[in-house]
N, C-alpha and C positions, 0 to 999 in steps of 0.2 A: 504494500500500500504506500503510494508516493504522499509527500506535501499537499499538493491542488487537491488528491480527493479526499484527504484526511478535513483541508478548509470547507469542500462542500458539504460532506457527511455533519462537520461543525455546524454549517449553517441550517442546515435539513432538521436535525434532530432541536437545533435553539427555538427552529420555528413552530415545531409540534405547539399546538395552543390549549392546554391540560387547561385549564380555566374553562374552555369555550366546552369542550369535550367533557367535561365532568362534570358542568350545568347544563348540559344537553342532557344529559346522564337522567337527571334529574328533572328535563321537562322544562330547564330555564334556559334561557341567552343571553349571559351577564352583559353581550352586546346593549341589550335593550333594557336593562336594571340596574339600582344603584348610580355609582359613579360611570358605568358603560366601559368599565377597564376590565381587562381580561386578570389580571394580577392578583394575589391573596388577598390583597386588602378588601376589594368589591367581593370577594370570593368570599372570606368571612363574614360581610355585611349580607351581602345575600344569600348563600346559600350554609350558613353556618359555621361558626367555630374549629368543627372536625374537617370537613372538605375544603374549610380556608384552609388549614393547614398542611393538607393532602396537597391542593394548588402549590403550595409553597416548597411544598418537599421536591415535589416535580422538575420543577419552576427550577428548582437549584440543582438540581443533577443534571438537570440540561444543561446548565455550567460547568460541573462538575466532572461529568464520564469523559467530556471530549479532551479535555486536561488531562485526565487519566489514560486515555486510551494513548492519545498522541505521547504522552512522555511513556509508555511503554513501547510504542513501534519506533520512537526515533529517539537517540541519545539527547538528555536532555540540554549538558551542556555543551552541546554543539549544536541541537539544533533550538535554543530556546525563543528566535522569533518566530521561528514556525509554531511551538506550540503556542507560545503567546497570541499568535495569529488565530489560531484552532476558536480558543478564547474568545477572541472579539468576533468571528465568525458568528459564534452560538451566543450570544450577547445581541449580534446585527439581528441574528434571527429573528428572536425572541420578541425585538423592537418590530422589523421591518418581517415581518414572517409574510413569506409566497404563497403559502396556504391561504390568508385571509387579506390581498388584495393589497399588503406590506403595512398593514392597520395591527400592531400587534402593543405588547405591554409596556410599561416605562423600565424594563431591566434591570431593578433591586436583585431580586432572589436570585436570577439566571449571573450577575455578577457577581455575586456575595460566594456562588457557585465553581467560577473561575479563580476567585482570590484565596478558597481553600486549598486548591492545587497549586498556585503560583506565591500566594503571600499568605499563612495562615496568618501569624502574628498581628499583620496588620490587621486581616478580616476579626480575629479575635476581637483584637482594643477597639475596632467600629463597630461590632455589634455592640461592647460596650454601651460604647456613646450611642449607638440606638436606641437602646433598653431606656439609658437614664431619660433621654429627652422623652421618649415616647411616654414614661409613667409619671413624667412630669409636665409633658403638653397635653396629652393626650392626642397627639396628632401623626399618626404614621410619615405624612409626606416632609415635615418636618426632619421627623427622628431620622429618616431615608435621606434627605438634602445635607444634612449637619454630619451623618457617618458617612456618606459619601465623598464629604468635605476633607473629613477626617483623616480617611482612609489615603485622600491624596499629599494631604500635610505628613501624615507619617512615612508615607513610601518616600516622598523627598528628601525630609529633613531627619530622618530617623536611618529607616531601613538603606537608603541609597545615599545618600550622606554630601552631600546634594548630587545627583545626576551622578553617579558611581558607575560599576560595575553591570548594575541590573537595569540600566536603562529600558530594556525591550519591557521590563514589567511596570517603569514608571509612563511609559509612554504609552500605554494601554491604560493606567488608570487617570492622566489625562483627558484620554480622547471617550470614554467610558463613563468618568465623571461631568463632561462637556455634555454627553448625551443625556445622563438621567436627569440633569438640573436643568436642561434644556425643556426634556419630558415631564417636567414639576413646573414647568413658568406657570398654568392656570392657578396651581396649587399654591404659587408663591405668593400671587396676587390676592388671592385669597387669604390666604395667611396673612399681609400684610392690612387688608380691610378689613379684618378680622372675623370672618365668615368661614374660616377654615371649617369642616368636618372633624368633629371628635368623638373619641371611642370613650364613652361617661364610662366611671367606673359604677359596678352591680352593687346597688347594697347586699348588705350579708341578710 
């Protein structure tokens, strides 16, 4: 198995749409409910807790396998733009998926997916900073803009010390970071009029 079809099989499998497919499942079309985003978040609001989470697991091994698969068919540190590439393939997917007309998710989970195989430590400290902000906004897109934030301040300034060694994985969570906060501009505006969607906490 070369490069080029390793980035298609990437892109193929990012594009699988587990949201659309497992509220089909169910009789729904998060298309047409909720926030109308194929991603865990609408996936929790509409179709419940458990299949949000099913969404989400999904959602991240789509990031996750093609990292896996490619750094087993090819040496990693020799080939690690290529797999880095695999990465943003299944990321492009996820976003731009050919299945649904290139109308696909804002790419949290499917990246969070990639960063376990490429950068756990980082993805670690950003779910961090997801958790605190989220239990403290209660606002997913929030907690998602600020760890994604995060995520790029540490690959810099931490893990690549600035621009180092691992370039190919700081230059993916650039262009990656560029894309999800791109895919959150409704959500920032919102935010910022204070209109934002929050997950209330249940009383006991």
């Amino acid at each position: 198995m070369n490069q080029y079809t390793l980035l298609i099989i990437s892109y193929l499998v990012g594009a699988i749409p587990f949201g659309l497919l497992i509220g089909k499942a169910k009789g729904i079309d998060l298309r047409q409910h909720g926030s109308k985003n194929l991603g865990a978040t609408n996936a929790v609001r509409v179709l419940g807790k458990p299949l949000g989470i099913v969404v989400f697991i999904l959602d991240f091994l789509k990031g996750a396998s093609p990292i896996w698969v490619a750094s087993y068919v090819l040496d990693y540190n020799q080939n690690l733009i290529w797999i880095v590439c695999c990465g943003f393939f299944a990321i492009i997917g996820h976003v731009f998926p050919v299945y649904l007309k290139f109308k696909g998710g804002k790419g949290v989970a499917t990246s969070a997916g990639v960063l376990v195989g490429l950068a756990p430590t980082v993805l670690g400290i950003s779910l961090l900073i997801w958790v605190l902000t989220f239990y403290t906004s209660r606002m997913v897109s929030l907690a998602s803009i600020l760890a994604t934030l995060g995520a790029i301040f540490l690959q810099i300034y931490i893990a690549d010390k600035p621009f180092g060694h691992n370039l190919p994985v700081t230059s993916l969570l650039l262009l990656v970071g560029f894309i999800i906060v791109w895919r959150h501009r409704t959500n920032i505006l919102r935010i910022i009029q204070g209109q934002e969607n929050r997950f209330e906490k249940k009383d006991n």
